[in-house]
C-alpha positions in Angstrom: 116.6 77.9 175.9 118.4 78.2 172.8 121.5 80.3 172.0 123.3 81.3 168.9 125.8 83.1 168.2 125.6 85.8 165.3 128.0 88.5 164.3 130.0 88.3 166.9 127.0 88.4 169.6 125.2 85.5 171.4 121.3 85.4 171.4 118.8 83.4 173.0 115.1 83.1 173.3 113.0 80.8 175.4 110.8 78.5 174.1 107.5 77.5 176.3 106.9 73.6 175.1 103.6 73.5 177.2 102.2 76.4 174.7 102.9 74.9 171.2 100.9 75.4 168.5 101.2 73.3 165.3 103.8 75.0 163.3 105.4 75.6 166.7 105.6 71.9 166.9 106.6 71.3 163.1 109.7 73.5 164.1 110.6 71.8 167.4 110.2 68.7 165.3 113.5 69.7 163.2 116.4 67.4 164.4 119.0 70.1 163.4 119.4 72.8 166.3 120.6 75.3 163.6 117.9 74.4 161.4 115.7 74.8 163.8 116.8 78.2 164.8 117.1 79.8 161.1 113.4 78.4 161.0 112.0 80.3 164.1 113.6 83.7 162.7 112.4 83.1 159.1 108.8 82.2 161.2 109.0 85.5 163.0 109.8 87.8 160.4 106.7 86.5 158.0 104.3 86.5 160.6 104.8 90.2 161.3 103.1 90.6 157.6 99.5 91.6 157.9 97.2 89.0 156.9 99.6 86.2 156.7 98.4 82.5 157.5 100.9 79.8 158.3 99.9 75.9 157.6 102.0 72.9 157.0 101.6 70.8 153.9 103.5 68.3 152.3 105.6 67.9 155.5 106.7 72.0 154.8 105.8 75.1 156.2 103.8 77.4 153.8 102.7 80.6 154.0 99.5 82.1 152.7 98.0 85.1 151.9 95.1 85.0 149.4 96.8 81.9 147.8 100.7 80.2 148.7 103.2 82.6 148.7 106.1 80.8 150.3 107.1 78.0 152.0 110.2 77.1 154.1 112.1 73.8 153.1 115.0 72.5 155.4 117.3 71.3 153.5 119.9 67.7 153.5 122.6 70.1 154.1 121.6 71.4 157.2 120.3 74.9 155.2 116.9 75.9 154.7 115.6 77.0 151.7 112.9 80.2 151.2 111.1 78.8 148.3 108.8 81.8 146.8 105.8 79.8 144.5 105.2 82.7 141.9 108.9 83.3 142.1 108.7 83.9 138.2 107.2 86.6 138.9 109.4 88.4 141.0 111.7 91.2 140.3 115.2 89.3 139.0 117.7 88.9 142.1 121.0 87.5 141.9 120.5 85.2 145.1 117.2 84.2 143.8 117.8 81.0 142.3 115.2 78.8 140.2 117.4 75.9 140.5 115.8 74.0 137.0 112.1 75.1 138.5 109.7 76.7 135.7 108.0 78.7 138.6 109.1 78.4 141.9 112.4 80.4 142.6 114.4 80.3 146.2 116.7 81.6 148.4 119.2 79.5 149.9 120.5 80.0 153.8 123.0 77.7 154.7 124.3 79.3 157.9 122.9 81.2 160.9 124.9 83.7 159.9 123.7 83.8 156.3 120.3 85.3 157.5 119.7 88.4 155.9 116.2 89.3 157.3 115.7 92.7 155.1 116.7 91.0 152.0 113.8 88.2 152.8 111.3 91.0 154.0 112.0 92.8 150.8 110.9 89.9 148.4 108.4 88.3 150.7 106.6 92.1 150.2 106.5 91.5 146.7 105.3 88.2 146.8 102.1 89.4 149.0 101.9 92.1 147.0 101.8 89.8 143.6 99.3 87.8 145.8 97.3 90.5 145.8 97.3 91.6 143.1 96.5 88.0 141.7 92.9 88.5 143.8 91.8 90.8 141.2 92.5 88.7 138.2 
């Protein structure tokens, strides 16, 4: 079981080990507990976007629609960074950060607490949706 505590209130979710699947065990894999953790809610919150893939490559989580749309990068720090590849692309965002990349753009979460699920939801929407729209071109 693992437990966090976030604004003020303590979660925890259960993880079955004899059910893993491959990202499942790319995550366990993470030696940081809070890395770990921001990594299973970031997981969560993308898979529940309809026709979204998941496969590791280059020792990272991506995730795909009709081509790469994001992938999840744990950082030195103990952070993990949402790194968007057409991030160029996307509507400009203060928290966005290109970080002397040409395309790829990111957004930095340092903290459990730093998780701002709506805020990802909102720009992984536009990522899909500039996948999409990429099919027909």
């Amino acid at each position: 079981m693992i437990s966090y505590l976030k604004c003020g209130i303590w979660f925890k979710f259960v993880i079955d080990r004899n059910n893993l699947t491959t990202v499942d065990t790319y995550i366990e894999s993470i030696e940081h507990p809070h890395q770990r953790f921001m990594l299973w809610e970031l997981h969560r919150l993308l898979m529940t976007f309809h026709g979204v893939k998941t496969k590791i490559r280059y020792r990272l989580l991506f995730y795909d629609g009709i081509k790469w749309i994001c992938y999840l990068k744990p950082m030195k720090n103990k952070g993990i960074e949402v790194c968007f590849l057409n991030g160029f692309k996307l509507t400009e965002r203060s928290y966005l950060k290109a970080a002397n990349r040409k395309i790829v753009k990111g957004i930095t979460i340092n903290e459990i607490t730093d998780i701002n699920l709506e805020m990802i939801a909102e720009v992984f929407a536009e990522a899909l949706l500039i996948d999409q729209a990429n099919k027909h071109q």
